[in-house]
N, CA, C and O atoms as CSV, one atom per row, in Angstrom:
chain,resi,resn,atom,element,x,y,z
A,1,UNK,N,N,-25.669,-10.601,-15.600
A,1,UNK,CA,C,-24.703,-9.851,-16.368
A,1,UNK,C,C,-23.306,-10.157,-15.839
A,1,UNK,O,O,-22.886,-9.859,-14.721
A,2,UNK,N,N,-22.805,-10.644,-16.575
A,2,UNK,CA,C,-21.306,-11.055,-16.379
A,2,UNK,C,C,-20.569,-9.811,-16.326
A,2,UNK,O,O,-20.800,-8.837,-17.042
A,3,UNK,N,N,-19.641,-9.896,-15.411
A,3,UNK,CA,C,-17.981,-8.451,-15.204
A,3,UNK,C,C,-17.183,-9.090,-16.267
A,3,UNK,O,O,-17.116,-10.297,-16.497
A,4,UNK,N,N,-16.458,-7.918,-17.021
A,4,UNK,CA,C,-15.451,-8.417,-17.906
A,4,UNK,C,C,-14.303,-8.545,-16.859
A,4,UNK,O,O,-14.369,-8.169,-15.688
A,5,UNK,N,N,-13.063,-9.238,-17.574
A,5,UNK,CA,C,-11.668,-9.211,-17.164
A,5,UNK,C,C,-11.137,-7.855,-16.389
A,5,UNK,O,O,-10.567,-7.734,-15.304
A,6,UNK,N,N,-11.418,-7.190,-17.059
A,6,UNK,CA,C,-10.564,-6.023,-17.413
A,6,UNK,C,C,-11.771,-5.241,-15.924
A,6,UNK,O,O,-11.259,-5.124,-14.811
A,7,UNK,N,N,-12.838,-4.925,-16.070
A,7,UNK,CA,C,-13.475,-4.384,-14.264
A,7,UNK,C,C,-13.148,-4.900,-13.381
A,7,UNK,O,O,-12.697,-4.372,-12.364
A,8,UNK,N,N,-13.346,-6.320,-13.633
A,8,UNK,CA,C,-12.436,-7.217,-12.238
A,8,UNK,C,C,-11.652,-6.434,-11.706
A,8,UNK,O,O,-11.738,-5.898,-10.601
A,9,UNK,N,N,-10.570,-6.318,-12.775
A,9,UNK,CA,C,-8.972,-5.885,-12.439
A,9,UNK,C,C,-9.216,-4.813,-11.621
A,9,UNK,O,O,-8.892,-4.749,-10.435
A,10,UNK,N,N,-9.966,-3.707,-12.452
A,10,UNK,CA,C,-9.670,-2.204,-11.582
A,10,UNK,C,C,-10.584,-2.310,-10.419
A,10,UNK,O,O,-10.251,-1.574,-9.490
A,11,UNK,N,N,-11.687,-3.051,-10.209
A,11,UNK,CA,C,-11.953,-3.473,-9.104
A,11,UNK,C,C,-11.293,-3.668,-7.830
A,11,UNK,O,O,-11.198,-3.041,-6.775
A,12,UNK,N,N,-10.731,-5.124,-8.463
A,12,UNK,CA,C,-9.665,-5.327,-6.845
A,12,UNK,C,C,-8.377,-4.631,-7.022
A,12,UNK,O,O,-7.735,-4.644,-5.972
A,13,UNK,N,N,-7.702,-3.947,-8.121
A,13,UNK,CA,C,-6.627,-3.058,-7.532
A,13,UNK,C,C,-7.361,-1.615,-6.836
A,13,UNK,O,O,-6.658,-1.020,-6.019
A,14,UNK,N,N,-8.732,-1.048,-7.134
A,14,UNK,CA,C,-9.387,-0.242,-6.349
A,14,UNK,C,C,-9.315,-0.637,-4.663
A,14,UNK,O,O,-8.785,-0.081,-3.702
A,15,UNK,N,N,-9.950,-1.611,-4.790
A,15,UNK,CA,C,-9.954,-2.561,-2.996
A,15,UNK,C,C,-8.588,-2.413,-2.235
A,15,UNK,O,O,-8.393,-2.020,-1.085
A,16,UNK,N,N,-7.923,-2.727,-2.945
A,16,UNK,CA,C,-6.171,-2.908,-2.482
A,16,UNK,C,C,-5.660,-1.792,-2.122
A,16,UNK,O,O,-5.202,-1.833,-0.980
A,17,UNK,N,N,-5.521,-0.434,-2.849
A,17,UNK,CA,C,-5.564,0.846,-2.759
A,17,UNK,C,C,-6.149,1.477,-1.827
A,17,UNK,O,O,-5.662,2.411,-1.189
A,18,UNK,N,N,-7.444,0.912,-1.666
A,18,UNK,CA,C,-8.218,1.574,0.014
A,18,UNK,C,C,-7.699,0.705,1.176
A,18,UNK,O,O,-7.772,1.208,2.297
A,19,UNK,N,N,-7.151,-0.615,1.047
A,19,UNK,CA,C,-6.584,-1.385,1.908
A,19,UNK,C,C,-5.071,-0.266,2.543
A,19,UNK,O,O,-4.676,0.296,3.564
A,20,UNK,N,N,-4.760,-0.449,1.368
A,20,UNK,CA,C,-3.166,0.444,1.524
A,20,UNK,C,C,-3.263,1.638,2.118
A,20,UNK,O,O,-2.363,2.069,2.839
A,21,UNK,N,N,-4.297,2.250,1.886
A,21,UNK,CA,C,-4.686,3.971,2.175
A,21,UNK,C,C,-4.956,3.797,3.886
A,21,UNK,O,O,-4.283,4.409,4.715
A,22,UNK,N,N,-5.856,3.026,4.170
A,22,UNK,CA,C,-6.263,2.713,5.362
A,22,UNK,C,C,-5.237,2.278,6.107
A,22,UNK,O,O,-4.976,3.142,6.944
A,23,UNK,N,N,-4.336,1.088,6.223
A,23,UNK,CA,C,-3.085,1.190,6.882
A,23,UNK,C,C,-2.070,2.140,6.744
A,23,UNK,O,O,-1.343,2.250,7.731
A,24,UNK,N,N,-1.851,2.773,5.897
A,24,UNK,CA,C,-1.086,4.151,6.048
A,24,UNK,C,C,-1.160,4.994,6.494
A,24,UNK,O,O,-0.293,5.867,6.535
A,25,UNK,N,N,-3.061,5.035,7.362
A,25,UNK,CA,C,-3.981,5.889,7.928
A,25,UNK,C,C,-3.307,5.472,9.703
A,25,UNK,O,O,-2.908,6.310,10.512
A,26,UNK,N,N,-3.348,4.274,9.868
A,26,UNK,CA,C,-3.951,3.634,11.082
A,26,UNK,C,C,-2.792,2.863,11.308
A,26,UNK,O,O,-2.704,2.837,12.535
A,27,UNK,N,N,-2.050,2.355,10.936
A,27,UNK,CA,C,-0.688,1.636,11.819
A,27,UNK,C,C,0.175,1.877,12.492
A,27,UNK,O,O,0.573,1.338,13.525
A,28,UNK,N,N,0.713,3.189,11.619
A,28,UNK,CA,C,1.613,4.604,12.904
A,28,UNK,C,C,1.037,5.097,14.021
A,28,UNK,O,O,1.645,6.010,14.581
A,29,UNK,N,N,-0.078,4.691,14.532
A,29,UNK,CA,C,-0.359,4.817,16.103
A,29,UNK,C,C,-0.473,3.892,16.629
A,29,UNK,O,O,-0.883,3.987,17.786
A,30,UNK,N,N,-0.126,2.265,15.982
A,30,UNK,CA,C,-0.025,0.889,16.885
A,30,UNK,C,C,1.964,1.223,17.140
A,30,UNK,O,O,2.551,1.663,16.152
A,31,UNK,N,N,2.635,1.027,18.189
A,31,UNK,CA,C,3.901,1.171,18.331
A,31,UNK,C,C,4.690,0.432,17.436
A,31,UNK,O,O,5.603,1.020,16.857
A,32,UNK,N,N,4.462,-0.921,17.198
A,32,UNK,CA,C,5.544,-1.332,16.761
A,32,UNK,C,C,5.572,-0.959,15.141
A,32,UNK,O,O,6.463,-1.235,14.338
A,33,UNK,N,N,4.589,-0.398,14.955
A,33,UNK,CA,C,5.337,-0.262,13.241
A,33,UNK,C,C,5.485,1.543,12.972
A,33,UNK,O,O,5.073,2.180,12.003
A,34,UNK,N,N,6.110,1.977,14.018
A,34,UNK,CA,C,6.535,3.594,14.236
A,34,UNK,C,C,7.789,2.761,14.134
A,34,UNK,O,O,8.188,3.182,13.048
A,35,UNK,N,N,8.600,1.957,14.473
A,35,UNK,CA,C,10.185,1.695,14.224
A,35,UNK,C,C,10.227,1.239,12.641
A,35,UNK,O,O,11.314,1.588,12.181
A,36,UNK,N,N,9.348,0.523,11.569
A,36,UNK,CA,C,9.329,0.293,10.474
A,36,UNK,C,C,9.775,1.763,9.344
A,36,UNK,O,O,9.029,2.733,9.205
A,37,UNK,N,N,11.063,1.617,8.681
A,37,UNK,CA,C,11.645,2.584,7.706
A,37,UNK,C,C,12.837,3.352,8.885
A,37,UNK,O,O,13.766,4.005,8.410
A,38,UNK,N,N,12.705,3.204,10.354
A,38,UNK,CA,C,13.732,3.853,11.098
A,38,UNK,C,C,14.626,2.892,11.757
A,38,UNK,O,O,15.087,3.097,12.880
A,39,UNK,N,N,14.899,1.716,10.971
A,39,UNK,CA,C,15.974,0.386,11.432
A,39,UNK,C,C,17.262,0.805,11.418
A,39,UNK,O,O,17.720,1.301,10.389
A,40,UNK,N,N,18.070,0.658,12.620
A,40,UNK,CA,C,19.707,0.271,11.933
A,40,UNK,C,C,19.558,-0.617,10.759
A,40,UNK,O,O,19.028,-1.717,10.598
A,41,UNK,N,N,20.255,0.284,9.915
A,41,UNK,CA,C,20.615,-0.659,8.375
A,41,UNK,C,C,20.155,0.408,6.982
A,41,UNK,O,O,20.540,0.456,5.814
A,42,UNK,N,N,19.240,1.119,7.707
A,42,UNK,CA,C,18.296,1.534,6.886
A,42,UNK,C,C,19.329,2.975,6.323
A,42,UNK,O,O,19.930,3.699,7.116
A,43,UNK,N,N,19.343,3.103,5.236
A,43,UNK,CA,C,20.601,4.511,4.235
A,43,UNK,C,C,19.965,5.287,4.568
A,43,UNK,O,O,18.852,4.766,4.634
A,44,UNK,N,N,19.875,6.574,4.938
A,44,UNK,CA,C,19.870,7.937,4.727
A,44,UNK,C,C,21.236,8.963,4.606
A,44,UNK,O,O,22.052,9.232,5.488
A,45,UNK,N,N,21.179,9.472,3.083
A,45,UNK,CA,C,22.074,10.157,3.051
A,45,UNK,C,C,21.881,11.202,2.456
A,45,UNK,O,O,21.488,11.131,1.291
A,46,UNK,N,N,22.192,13.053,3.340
A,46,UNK,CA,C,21.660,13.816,3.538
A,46,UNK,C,C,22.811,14.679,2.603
A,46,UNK,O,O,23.978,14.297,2.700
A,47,UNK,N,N,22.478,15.940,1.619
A,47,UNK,CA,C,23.608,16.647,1.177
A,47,UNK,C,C,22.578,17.519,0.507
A,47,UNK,O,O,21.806,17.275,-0.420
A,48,UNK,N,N,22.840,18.927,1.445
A,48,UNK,CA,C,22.076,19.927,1.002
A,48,UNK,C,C,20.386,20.162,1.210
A,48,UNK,O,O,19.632,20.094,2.180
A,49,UNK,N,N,20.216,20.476,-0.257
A,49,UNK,CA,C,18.831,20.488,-0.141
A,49,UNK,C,C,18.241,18.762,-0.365
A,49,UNK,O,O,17.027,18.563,-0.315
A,50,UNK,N,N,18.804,18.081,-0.507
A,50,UNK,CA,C,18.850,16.770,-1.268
A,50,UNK,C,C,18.798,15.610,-0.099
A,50,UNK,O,O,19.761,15.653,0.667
A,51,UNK,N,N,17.925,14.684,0.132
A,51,UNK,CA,C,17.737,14.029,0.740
A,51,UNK,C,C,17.662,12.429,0.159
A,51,UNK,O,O,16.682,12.279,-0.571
A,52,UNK,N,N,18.287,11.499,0.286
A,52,UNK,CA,C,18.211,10.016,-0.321
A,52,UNK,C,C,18.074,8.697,0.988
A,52,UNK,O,O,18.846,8.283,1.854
A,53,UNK,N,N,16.753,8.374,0.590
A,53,UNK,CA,C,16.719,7.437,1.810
A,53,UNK,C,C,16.253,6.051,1.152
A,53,UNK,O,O,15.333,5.886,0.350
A,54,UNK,N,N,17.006,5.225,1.622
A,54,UNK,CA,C,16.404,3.414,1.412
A,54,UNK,C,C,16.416,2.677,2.174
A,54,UNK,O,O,17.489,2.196,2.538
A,55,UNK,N,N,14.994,2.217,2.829
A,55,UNK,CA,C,15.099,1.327,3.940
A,55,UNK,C,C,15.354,0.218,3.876
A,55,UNK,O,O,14.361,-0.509,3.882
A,56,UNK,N,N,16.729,-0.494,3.785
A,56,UNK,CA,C,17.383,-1.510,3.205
A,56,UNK,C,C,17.003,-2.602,4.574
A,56,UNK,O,O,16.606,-3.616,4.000
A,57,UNK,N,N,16.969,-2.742,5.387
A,57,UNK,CA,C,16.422,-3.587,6.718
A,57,UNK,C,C,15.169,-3.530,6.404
A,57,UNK,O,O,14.680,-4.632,6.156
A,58,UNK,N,N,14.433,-2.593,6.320
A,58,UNK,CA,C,13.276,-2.968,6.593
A,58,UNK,C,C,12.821,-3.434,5.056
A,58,UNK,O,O,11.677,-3.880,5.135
A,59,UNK,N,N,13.154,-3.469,4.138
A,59,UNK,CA,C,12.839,-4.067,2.974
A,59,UNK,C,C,13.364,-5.550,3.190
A,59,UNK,O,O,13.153,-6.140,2.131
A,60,UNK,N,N,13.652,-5.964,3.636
A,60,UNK,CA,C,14.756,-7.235,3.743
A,60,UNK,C,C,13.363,-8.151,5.011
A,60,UNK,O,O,13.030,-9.309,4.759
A,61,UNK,N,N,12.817,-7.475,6.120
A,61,UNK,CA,C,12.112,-7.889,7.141
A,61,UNK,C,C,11.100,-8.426,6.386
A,61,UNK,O,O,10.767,-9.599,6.218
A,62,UNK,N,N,10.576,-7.204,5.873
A,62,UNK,CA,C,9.177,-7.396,5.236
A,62,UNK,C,C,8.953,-8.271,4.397
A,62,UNK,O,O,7.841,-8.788,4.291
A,63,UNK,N,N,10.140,-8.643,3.529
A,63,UNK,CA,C,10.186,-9.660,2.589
A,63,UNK,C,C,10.214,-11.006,3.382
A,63,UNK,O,O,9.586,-11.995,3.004
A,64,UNK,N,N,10.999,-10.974,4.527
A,64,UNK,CA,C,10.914,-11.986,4.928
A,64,UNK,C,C,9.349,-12.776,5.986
A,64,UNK,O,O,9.021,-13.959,6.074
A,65,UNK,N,N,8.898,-11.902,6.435
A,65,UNK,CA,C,7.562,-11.660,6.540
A,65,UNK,C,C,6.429,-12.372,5.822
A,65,UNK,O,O,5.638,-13.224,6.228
A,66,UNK,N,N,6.614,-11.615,4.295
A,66,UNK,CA,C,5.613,-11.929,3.600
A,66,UNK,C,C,5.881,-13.424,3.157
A,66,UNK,O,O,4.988,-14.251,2.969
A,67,UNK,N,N,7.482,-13.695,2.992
A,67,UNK,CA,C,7.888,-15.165,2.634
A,67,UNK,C,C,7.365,-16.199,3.353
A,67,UNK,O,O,7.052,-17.279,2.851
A,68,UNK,N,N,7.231,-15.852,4.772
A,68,UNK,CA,C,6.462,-17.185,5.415
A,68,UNK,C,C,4.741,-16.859,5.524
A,68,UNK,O,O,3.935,-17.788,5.467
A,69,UNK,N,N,4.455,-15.911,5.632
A,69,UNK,CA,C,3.208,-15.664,5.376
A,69,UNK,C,C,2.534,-16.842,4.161
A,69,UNK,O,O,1.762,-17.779,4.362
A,70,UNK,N,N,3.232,-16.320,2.738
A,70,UNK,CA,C,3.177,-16.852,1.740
A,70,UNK,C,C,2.626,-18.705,1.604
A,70,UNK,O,O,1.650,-19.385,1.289
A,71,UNK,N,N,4.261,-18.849,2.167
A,71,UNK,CA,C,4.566,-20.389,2.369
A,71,UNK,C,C,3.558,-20.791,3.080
A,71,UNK,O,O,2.789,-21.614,2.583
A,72,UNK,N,N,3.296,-20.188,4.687
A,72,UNK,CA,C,2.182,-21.410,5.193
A,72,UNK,C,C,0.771,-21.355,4.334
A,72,UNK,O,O,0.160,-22.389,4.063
A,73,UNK,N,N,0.285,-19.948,3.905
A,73,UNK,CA,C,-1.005,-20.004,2.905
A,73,UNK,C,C,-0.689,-20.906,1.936
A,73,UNK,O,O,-1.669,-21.506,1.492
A,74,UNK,N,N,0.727,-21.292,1.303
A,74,UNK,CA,C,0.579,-22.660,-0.067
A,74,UNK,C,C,0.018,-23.634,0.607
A,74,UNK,O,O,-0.940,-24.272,0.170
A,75,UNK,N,N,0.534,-23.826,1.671
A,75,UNK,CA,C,0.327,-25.578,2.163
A,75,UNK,C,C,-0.900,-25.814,2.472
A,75,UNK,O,O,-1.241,-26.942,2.830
C-alpha cells in the first residue's frame, strides 16, 4: 500500500515538530545555548505592560550556521 503525497507531508512535518519540541526541552541545560536570544545586538524594548523583543544577532548567527551547514551537505 502506497502513502499518498499529502501523509508523507504531515508525517515528516509531525517528526520535525517532535524534533523541535525535544530541543526546546533539552538544550537550555547544555550552557552554551542559555546565551542564544540574550546576545549584545539582540532589541528589547520595554514600555509598560508591553514588551517587544527581536533577537537580531542571534538571527543573523543562526543563519549563518545553517549557511555552512547547508553548503558542506551540497558538496
Amino acid at each position: 500500500m502506497e502513502i499518498s503525497f499529502w501523509a508523507k507531508t504531515i508525517l515528516i512535518i509531525g517528526v520535525i515538530l517532535i524534533i523541535i519540541g525535544l530541543a526546546m526541552l533539552f538544550l537550555p541545560k547544555i550552557p552554551i545555548f542559555r546565551y542564544l536570544g540574550k546576545l549584545p545586538g539582540d532589541i528589547i524594548v520595554k514600555r509598560g505592560n508591553v514588551t517587544f523583543y527581536f533577537p537580531w544577532v542571534t538571527c543573523i548567527i543562526i543563519s549563518i550556521i545553517l549557511t555552512l551547514i547547508f553548503s558542506l551537505l551540497r558538496r
